[in-house]
Phi, psi and omega in degrees: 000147186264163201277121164270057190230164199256156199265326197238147186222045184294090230237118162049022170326112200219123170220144172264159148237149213253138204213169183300337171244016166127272150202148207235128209278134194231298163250132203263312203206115206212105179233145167170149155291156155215142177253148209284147202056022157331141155250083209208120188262166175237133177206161221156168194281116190333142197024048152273002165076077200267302166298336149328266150028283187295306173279008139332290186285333184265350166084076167257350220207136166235133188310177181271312180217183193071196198199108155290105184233124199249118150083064193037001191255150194270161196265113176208047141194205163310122181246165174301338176239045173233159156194143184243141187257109182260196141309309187270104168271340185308306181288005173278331205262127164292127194295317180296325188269175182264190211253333155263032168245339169295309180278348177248005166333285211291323203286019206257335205247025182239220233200345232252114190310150189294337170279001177274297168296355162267324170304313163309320186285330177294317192291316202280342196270291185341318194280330162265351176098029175232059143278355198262336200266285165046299169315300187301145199264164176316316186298326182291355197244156170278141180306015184236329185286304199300308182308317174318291191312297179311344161303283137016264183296326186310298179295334169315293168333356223001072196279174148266013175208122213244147169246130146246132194226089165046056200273340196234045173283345201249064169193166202259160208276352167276327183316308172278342194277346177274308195295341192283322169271011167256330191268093049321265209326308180297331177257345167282293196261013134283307220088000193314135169269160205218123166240113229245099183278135191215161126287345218252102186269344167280338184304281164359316206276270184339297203254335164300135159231029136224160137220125177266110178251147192266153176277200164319178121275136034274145206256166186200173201263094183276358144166146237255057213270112170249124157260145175313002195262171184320141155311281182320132180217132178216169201307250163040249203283326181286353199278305206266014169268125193316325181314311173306307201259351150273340172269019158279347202266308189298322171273314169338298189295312154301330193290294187345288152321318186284331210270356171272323203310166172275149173253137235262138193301133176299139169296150171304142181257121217327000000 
């Protein structure tokens, strides 16, 4: 029988940050699952605390209260069968190294022969479309080539849960419209399970198949969105199907909403 057990587990996630006016609650209550080869993007109303969220789930951040559990084990630091894709890639990638001395960095601190680790780095720069670049230092590449690399080292690692934070907001709409279709491609013919953070509520559409959309903060889960659309997915045909623009519609409107609610005064501080 195949394992129904959820691979990401959050239960009642609660985090403060502690502030000048007391303390001001960033995640109020926070639940929800994922099964392993998931794809499920998040979105929510600018500074709901959608990157809390993320380095939550990656142990960058330990919650205030509640339980993050990757694999029935609870998450309470950096875990190994994680890897995160950020937004700046210019600051992930080291400038001295080469796009393959950058993709095999993580895998230097693994158990792994050297010819194991040549292998990785060829299949994951193959798996983004940069084989030919492997020589070339960051600088030399255009910023849509550089995410690829950082893509790249994530998938080399092989984790079991690839975190992206908002990865192609800093790239030009053809630029993303490729890269948005390479994590199809990487979660259809790997299976990588994917935790995919956006502001982009058509990306979120596109490429989810959840969206957890979040409320205001303190953020809480305003729903659990399953979409409907073909497993095959392309820029095009899936963009112009009426189904598409009704749930781009459906989440507008909630974020639209969460984002009128009032926000709630920081608690005193004891």
């Amino acid at each position: 029988m195949p394992d129904t057990r959820p691979l990401l587990r959050v239960e009642h996630l609660r985090k403060v940050y502690p502030s000048g006016r007391g303390e001001v609650e960033a995640i109020g209550d926070l639940s929800f699952t994922m099964m392993p080869g998931e794809l499920l993007c998040v979105v929510g109303p600018s500074g709901c605390g959608k990157t809390t969220l993320l380095k939550c789930l990656a142990g960058l951040l330990r919650p205030t209260s509640g339980l993050v559990e990757m694999e029935g084990s609870p998450v309470t630091g950096p875990s190994p069968a994680m890897a995160v894709v950020f937004q700046e890639y210019g600051r992930s990638l080291y400038p001295w190294l080469t796009v393959r001395g950058n993709v095999e960095l993580p895998l230097r601190h693994q158990k792994l022969s050297r010819a194991e680790r040549d292998r990785r780095v060829a299949d994951a720069l193959d798996a983004v479309g940069l084989p030919q670049s492997a020589r070339s230092h960051p600088w030399q590449i255009s910023g849509g080539m550089q995410q690829r690399v950082a893509i790249a080292r994530a998938i080399a690692y092989r984790p079991e849960v690839l975190i992206m934070d908002e990865p192609f907001a800093a790239v030009d709409a053809q630029t993303r419209a490729d890269l948005e279709d390479l994590v199809r491609d990487l979660h259809l013919h790997r299976g990588i399970s994917t935790v995919f953070v956006t502001h982009d509520i058509d990306e979120s559409v596109y490429l989810g198949q959840r969206v957890l959309v979040l409320s205001h903060s303190p953020t809480r889960v305003r729903e659990d969105l399953v979409i409907d659309l073909p497993r095959e997915r392309d820029q095009l045909t899936t963009r112009a199907l009426p189904r598409f623009t009704e749930l781009r519609t459906h989440v507008y409107a909630q974020i639209q909403r969460a984002k009128r609610a009032p926000a709630p005064a920081p608690h005193p501080a004891p």
